[in-house]
KOLKE-541717 format. One record per atom (N, C-alpha, C): x negated, y negated, z. Coordinates in steps of 0.05 Angstrom, whole numbers. Layout:
% KOLKE-541717
+--------+--------+--------+
|     c1 |     c2 |     c3 |
+--------+--------+--------+
|      X |      Y |      Z |
...
+--------+--------+--------+
END
This chain:
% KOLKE-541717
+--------+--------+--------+
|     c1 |     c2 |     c3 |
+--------+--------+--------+
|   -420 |     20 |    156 |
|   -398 |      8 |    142 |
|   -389 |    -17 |    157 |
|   -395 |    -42 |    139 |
|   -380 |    -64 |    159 |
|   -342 |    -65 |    155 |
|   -335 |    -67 |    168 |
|   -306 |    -63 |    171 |
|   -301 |    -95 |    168 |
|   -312 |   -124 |    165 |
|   -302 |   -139 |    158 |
|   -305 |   -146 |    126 |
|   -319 |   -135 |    115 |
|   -319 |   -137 |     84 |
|   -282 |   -130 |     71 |
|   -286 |   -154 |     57 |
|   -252 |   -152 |     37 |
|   -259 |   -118 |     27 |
|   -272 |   -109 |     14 |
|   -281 |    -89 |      0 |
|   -268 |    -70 |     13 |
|   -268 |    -63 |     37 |
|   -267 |    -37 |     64 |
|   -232 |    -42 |     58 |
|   -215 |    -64 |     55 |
|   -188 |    -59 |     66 |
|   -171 |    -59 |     32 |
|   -192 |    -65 |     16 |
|   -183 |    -60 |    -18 |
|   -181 |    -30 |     -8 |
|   -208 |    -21 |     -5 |
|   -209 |      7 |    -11 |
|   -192 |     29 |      4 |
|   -190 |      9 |     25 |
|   -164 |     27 |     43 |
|   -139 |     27 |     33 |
|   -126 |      1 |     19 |
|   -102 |      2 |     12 |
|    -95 |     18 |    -14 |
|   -116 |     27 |    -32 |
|   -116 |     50 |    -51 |
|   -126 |     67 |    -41 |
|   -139 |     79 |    -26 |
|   -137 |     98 |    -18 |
|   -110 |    115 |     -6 |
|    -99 |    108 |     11 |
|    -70 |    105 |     22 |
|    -54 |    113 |     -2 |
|    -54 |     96 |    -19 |
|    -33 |     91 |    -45 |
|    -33 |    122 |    -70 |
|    -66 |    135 |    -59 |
|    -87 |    154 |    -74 |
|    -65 |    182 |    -62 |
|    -73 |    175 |    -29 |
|    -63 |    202 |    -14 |
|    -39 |    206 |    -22 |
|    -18 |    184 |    -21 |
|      9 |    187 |    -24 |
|      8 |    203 |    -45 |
|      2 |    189 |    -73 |
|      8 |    216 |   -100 |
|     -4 |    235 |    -92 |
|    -28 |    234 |    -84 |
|    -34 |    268 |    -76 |
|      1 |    282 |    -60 |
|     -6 |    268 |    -37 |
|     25 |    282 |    -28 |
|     45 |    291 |    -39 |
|     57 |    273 |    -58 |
|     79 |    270 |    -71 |
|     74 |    293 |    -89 |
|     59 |    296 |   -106 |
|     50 |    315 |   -125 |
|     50 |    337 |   -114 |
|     32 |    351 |    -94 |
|     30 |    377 |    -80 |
|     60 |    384 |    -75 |
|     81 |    365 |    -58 |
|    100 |    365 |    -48 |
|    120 |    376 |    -73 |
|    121 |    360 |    -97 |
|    134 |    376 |   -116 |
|    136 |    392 |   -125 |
|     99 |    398 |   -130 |
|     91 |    431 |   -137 |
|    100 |    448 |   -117 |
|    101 |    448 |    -94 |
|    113 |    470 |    -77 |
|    153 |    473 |    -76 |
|    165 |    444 |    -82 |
|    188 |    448 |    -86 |
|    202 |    456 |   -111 |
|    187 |    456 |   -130 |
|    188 |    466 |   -151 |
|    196 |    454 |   -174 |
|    185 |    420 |   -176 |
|    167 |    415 |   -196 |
|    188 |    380 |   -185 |
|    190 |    355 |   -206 |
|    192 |    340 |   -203 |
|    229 |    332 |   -200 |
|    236 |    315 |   -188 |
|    260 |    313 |   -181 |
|    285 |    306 |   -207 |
|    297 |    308 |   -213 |
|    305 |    303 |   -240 |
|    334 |    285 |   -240 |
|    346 |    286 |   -205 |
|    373 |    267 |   -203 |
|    367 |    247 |   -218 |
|    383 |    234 |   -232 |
|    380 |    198 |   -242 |
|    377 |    185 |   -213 |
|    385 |    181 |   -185 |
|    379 |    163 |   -170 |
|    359 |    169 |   -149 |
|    346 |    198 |   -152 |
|    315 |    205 |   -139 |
|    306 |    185 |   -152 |
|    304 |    194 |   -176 |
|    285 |    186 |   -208 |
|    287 |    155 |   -201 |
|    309 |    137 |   -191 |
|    302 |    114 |   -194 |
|    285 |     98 |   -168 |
|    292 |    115 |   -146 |
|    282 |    108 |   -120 |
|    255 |    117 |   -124 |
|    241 |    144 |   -139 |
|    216 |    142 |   -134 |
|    200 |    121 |   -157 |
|    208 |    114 |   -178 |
|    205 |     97 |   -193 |
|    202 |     65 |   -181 |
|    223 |     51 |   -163 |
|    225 |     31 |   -150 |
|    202 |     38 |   -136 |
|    200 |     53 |   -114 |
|    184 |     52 |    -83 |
|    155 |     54 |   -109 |
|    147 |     62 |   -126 |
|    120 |     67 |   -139 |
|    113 |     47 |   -150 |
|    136 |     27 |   -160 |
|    127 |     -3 |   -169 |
|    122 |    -29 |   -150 |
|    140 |    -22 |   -128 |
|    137 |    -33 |   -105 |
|    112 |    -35 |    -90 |
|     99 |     -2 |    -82 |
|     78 |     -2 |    -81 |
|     56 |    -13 |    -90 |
|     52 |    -15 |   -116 |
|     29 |    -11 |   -132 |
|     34 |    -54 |   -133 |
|     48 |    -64 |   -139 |
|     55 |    -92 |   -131 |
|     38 |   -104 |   -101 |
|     55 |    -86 |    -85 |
|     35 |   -101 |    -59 |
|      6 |    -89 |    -60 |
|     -8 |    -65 |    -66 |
|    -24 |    -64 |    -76 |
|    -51 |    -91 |    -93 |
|    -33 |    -94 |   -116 |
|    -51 |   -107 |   -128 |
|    -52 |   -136 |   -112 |
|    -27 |   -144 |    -93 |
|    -24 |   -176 |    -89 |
|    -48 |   -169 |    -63 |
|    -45 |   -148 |    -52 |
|    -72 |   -160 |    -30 |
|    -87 |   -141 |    -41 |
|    -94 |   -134 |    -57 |
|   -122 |   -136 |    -78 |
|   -139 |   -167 |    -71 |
|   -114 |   -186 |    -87 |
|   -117 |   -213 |    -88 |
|   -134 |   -226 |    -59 |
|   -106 |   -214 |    -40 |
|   -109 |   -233 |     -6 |
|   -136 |   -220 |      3 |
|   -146 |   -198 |      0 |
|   -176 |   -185 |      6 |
|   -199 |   -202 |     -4 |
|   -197 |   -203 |    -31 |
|   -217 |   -214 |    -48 |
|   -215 |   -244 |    -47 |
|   -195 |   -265 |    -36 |
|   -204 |   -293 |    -26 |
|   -206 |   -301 |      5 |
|   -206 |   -278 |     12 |
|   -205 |   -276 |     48 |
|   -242 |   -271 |     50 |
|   -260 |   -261 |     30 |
|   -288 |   -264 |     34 |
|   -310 |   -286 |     32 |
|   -290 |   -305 |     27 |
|   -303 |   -331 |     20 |
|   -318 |   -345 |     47 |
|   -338 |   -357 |     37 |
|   -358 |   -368 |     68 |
|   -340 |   -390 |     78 |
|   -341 |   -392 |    106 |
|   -327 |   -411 |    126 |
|   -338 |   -431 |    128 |
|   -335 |   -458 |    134 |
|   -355 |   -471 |    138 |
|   -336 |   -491 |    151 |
|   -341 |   -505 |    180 |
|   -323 |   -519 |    180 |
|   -289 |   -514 |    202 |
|   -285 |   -523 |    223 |
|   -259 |   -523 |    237 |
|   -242 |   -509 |    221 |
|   -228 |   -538 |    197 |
|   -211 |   -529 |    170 |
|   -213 |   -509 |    162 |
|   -238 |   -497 |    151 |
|   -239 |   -479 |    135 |
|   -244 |   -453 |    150 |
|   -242 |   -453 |    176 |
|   -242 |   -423 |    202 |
|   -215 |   -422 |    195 |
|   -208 |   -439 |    210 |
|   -171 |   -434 |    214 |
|   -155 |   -432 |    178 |
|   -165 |   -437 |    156 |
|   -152 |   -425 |    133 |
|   -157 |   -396 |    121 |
|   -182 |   -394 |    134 |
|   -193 |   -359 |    130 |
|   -173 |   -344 |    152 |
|   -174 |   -360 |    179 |
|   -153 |   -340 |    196 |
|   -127 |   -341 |    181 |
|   -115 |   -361 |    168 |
|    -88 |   -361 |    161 |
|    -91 |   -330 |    136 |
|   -108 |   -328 |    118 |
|   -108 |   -310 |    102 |
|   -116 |   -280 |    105 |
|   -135 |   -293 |    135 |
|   -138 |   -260 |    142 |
|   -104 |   -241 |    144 |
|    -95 |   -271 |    167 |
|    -66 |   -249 |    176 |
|    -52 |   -253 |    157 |
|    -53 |   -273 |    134 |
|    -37 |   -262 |    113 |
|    -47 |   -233 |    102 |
|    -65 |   -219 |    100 |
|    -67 |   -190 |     87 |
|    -71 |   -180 |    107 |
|    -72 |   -173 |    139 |
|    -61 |   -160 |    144 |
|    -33 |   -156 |    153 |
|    -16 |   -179 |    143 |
|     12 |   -177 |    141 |
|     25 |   -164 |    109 |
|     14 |   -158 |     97 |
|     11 |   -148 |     68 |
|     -2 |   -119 |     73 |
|    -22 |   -120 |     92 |
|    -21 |    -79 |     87 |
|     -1 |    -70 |    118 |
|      8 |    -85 |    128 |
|     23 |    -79 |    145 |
|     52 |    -68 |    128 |
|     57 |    -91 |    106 |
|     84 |    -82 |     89 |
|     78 |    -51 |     73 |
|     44 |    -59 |     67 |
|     45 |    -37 |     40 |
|     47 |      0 |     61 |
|     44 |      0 |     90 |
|     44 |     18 |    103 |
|     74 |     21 |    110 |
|     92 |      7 |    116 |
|    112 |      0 |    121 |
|    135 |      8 |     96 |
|    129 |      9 |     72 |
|    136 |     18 |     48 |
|    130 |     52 |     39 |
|     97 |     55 |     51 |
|     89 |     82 |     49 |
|    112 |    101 |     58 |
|    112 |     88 |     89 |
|    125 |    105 |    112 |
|    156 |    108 |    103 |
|    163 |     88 |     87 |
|    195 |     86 |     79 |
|    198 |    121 |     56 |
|    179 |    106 |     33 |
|    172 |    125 |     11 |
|    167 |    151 |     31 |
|    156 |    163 |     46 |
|    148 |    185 |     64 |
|    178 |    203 |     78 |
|    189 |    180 |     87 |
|    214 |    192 |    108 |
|    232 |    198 |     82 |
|    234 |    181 |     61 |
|    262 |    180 |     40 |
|    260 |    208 |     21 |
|    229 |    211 |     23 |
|    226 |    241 |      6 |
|    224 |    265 |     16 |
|    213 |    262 |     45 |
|    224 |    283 |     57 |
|    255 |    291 |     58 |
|    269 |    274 |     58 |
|    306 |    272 |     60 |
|    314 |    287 |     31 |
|    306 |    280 |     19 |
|    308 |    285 |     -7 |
|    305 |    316 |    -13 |
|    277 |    325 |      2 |
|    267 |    347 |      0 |
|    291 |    366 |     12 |
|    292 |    355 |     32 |
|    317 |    372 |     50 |
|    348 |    377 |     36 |
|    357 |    363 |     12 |
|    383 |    364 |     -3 |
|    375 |    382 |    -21 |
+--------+--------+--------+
END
């Protein structure tokens, strides 16, 4: 597996996004079924659109970060976009972990 292919950090960032509903789902089925407050209902609604948003935007930053270098200019604009997505799965992990701690809390009321 080359780990610099855009492909490897698409597939990571749905994957991630995959486990979570797995989580989330199992997690309900054992608490006994889906949350029904109006302001659960809106926080897991927000954090799931949120998600799936940074999702698709470094979809985007993956898939123009594979482009051939050629060139001083064109090294240092691939570096600018590399750490632009991984400043984008840094958020989309950063959001997981939010979504993660806020439903455990939840779990606990």
């Amino acid at each position: 597996m080359n780990l610099r292919n855009p492909r490897v950090g698409i597939w990571a960032i749905w994957g991630m996004v995959a486990a979570y509903a797995f989580v989330q789902t199992i997690s309900w089925a054992i608490s006994g079924g889906i949350p029904r407050r109006p302001l659960v209902l809106v926080q897991v609604v927000g954090a799931w659109v949120i998600m799936l948003i940074l999702g698709v935007v470094s979809l985007f930053v993956f898939s123009s970060s594979g482009a051939a270098l050629t060139g001083p200019l064109a090294l240092v604009a691939g570096l600018a976009r590399c750490v632009g997505g991984l400043f984008l799965t840094s958020l989309v992990l950063m959001v997981i972990a939010y979504l993660l701690s806020s439903f455990a809390q939840s779990l606990r009321n």
